[in-house]
N, C-alpha and C positions, 0 to 999 in steps of 0.2 A: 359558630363552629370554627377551630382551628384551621389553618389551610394545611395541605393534604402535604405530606411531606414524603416524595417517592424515596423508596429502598431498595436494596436487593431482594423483599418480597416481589415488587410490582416488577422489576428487573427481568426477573425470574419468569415472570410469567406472561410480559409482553414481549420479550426480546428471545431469553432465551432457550424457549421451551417450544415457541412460537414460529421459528422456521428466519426469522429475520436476525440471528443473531451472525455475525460475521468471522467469529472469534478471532477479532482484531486485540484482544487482553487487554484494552484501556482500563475496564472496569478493575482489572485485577492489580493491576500497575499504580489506580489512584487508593486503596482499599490501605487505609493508613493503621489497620487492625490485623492486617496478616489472616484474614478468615478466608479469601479468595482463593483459588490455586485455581491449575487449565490443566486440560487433559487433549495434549498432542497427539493422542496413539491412538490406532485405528481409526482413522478418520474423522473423528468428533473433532478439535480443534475447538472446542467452548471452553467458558470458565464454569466452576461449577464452587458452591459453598461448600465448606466445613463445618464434619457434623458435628461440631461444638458450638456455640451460642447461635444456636437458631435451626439447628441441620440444614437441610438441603433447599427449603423451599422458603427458608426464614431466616432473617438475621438480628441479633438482638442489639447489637448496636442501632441499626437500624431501624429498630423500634424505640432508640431514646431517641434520633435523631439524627442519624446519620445518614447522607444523601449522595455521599462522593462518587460510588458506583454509577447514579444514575447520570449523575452530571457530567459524568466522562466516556458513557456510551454515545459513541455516533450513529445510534439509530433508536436511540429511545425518544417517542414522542415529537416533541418539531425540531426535530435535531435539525434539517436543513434550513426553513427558515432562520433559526437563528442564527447557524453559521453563515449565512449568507449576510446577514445585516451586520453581527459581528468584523467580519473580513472585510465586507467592499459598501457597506453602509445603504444595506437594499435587498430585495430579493432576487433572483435573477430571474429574465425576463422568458416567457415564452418562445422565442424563436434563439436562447440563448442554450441549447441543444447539448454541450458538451459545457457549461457552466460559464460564470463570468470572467473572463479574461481579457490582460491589458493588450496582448501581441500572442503570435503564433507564428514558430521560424523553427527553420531548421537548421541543429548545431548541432555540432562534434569535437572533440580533443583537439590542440594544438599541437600537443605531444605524440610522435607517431607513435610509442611505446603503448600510453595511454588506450589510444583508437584500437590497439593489436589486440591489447587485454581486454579491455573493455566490450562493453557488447554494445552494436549498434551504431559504434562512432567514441564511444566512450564519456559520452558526455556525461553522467551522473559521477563519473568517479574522476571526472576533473573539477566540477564543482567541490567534491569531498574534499579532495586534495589539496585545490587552492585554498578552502574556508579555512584546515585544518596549520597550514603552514601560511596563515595571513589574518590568526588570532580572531577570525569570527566564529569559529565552533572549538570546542575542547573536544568533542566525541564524535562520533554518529554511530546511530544503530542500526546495523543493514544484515543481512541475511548471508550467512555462510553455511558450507558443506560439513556436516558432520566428521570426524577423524580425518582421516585420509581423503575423504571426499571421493571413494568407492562406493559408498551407499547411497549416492546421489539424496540423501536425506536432507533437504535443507533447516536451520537451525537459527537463531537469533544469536548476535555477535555485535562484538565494540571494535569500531576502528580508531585507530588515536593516530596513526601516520600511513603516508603514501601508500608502504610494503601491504598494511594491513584493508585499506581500500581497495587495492591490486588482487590482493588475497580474496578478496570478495565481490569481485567485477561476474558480471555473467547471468546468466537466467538460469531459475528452476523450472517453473513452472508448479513445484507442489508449494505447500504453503509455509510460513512463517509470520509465527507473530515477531515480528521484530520488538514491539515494544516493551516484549519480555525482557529485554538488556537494555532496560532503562536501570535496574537497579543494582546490576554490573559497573556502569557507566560513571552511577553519582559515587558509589564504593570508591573510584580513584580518583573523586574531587572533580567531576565535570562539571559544570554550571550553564554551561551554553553546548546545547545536545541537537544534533541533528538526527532526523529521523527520513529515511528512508522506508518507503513499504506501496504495499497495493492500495487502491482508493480507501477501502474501509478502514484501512491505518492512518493513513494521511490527512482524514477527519478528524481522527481524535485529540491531537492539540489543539485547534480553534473550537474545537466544541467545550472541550475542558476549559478555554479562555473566557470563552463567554459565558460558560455557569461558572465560571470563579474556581475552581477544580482543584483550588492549592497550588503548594509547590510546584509538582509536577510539570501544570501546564505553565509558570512561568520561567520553567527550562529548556524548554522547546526553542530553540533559535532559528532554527529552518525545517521545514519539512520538504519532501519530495518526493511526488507522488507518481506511482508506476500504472501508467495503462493498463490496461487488466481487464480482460470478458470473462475470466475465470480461472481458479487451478485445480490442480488432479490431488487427489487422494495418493500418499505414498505408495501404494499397491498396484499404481499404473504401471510403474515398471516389471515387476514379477510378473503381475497377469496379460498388461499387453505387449510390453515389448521383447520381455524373455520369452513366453509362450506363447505369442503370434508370430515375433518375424525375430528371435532369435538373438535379440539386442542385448547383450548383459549389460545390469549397469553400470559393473568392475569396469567395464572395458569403452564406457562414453566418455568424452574430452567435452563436449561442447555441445550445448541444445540450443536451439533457438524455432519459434513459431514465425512463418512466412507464409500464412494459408494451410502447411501442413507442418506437420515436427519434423524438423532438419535435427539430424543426428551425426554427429560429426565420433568417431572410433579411434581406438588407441593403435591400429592395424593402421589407418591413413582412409578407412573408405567412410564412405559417406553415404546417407540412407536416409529415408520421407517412409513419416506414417502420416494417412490420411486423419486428420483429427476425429470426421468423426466417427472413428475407431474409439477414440476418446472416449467419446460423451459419459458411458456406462460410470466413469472415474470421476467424473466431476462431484469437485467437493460439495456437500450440500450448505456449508457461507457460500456461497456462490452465489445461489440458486434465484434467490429473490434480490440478491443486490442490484439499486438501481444505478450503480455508479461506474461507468467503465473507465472516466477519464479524469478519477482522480480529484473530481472538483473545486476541494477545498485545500490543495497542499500549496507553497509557492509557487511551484514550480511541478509540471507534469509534465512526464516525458516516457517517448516509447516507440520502439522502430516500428512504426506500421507504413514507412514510405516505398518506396520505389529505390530509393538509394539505401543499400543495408552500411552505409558507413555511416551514416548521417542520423541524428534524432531527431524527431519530431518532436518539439519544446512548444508547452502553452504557456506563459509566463501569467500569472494571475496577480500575485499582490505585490505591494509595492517594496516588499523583502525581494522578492524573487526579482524584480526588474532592476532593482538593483543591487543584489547578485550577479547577475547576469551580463548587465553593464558594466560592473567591474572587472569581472575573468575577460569580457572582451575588449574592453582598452586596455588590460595587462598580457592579452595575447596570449590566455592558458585555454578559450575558446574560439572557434570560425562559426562565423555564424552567415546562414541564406536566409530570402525573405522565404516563407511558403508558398509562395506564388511559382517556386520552381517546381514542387510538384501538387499540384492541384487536386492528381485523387488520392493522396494522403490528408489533406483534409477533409474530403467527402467522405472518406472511410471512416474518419473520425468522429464526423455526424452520423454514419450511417449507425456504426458498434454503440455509441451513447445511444442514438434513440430505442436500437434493442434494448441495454440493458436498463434503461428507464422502463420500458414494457413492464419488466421483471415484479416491480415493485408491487404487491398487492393493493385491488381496492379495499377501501375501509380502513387501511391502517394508517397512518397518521405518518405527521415528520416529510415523504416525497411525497407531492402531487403527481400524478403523470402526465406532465407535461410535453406532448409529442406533439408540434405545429406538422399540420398535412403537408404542405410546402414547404420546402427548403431550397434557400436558392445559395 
């Protein structure tokens, strides 16, 4: 008997019908037949087929042989072991809670500009910066506000210079496939693409690398992965923050999560909503993900400290540590050991062993691996 060769049929029906799919758009980004498409609007955030060769639950390329969709979902089947032994040549270990990584420090922008725009200290958009004007990325694709950036809608976008990283510094909180401006990216001749996104996006290049995934994945020159417990459904804003406490979203400058939504207004004032006011919003890719910290990107980063200037940086592969060492002996980053705040890293064990929780028994790809102890 021939060996089994997975499709966008089994796709379909392990991933995305199944509650586990994340709508990170890897699948649709690698689909070299144009049959894929995503559907952003009202909440869904999945890919979905085209009812031409194959309709919805079938695809006929797919039945001669084509495999690229699944090879480039980061949650089909053992997607984590293999990314694991791909990247750092192992599984990660049991008491390895928030994933394998080389170091853990806290860094921020050199640039006071940088720190001002940026969120958190600015560190992911001095990384941009520097890669982009020091010829190790042509691109990145990171997450911008639609139009005017009154609909607080966020969007997938191509940064190519400083203006256009600056332009896209900041938190949403709702979602973005960013890897949808991968095919923006290669349109003006990019070759070495960074990628910017939440854990389930920041999987999907090394996963692609280590099924062989094509071009795609050997485009990827960095990835960068954002902390994440989860995001809201566009309709957080209308339903809770216009119609609970009055918030429009014409009129927010600035979001950011500190325990609660800190809302920063075009008026000068400044307002907390209790998250879980939230909850009802929560996307459902969220739901089951067991990834809050980003595991598999170079480089993952996200203010859960104590100092809001500062980022909390996991350095993981040996891209990112040397990344990392280069902005800092060129002095485009500052960097502290993590040892200056100590329950920004306990927080950071604490949110990964939740959202390891998440992961369903029986399904395959995450173990749930939660050590009773953590010291």
């Amino acid at each position: 008997m021939p060996p089994e060769k997975p499709h966008w049929a089994h796709l379909f029906r392990e991933v995305v019908t199944s509650g586990l799919c994340t709508g990170c758009a890897a699948c649709v980004v690698a689909c070299p037949y144009d049959v894929l498409d995503y559907d952003g609007n009202g909440g869904l955030y999945r890919p979905f087929h085209l009812d031409d060769n194959g309709g919805r639950e079938d695809c006929t390329y797919g039945e001669r042989g084509c495999t690229l969709c699944t090879r480039a979902c980061p949650r089909f089947r053992e997607w984590e072991p293999e990314v694991d032994t791909y990247l750092f040549g192992r599984e990660r270990l049991d008491e390895e809670v928030f994933g394998i990584s080389a170091e853990v420090v806290l860094a921020r922008a050199a640039d006071p500009g940088v720190v001002e725009t940026g969120q958190d200290g600015g560190l992911v958009s001095a990384i941009l910066i520097w890669a982009l004007e020091h010829d190790v990325i042509d691109a990145a694709l990171v997450s911008q506000l639609e139009g005017d950036g009154s609909t607080w809608k966020a969007v997938p976008g191509v940064a190519r210079t400083r203006e256009d990283v600056l332009g896209a510094a900041g938190s949403r909180y709702t979602y973005s496939a960013n890897t949808l401006a991968y095919s923006e990216a290669i349109a003006t001749g990019a070759e070495r693409i960074a990628l910017v996104g939440m854990s389930c996006q920041a999987s999907a290049p090394p996963v692609m690398a280590a099924r062989k995934a094509g071009k795609v994945a050997r485009r990827f020159a960095l990835t960068i992965g954002l902390l994440c417990s989860k995001t809201f459904d566009d309709a957080v804003f209308e339903e809770l923050f216009e119609a609970r406490h009055g918030l429009h979203r014409k009129d927010i400058v600035k979001m950011n999560i500190k325990g609660v939504f800190q809302v920063w207004m075009r008026d000068g004032s400044y307002h907390e909503v209790p998250l879980k006011e939230a909850h009802a919003w929560t996307r459902e890719g969220c739901k089951l993900c067991p990834d809050f910290a980003a595991e598999h990107a170079d480089i993952s980063a996200g203010g859960i400290g104590a100092f809001g200037d500062w980022t909390l940086a996991i350095v993981r592969t040996e891209r990112g540590k040397e990344i990392m060492d280069r902005l800092t002996e060129a002095g485009a980053i500052e960097v502290r050991p993590s040892s200056d705040d100590p329950a920004a890293v306990e927080l950071l064990r604490k949110l990964a062993r939740v959202s390891r929780r998440r992961w369903p028994e029986g399904a395959s790809g995450a173990p749930r691996r939660i050590p009773i102890l953590i010291r």
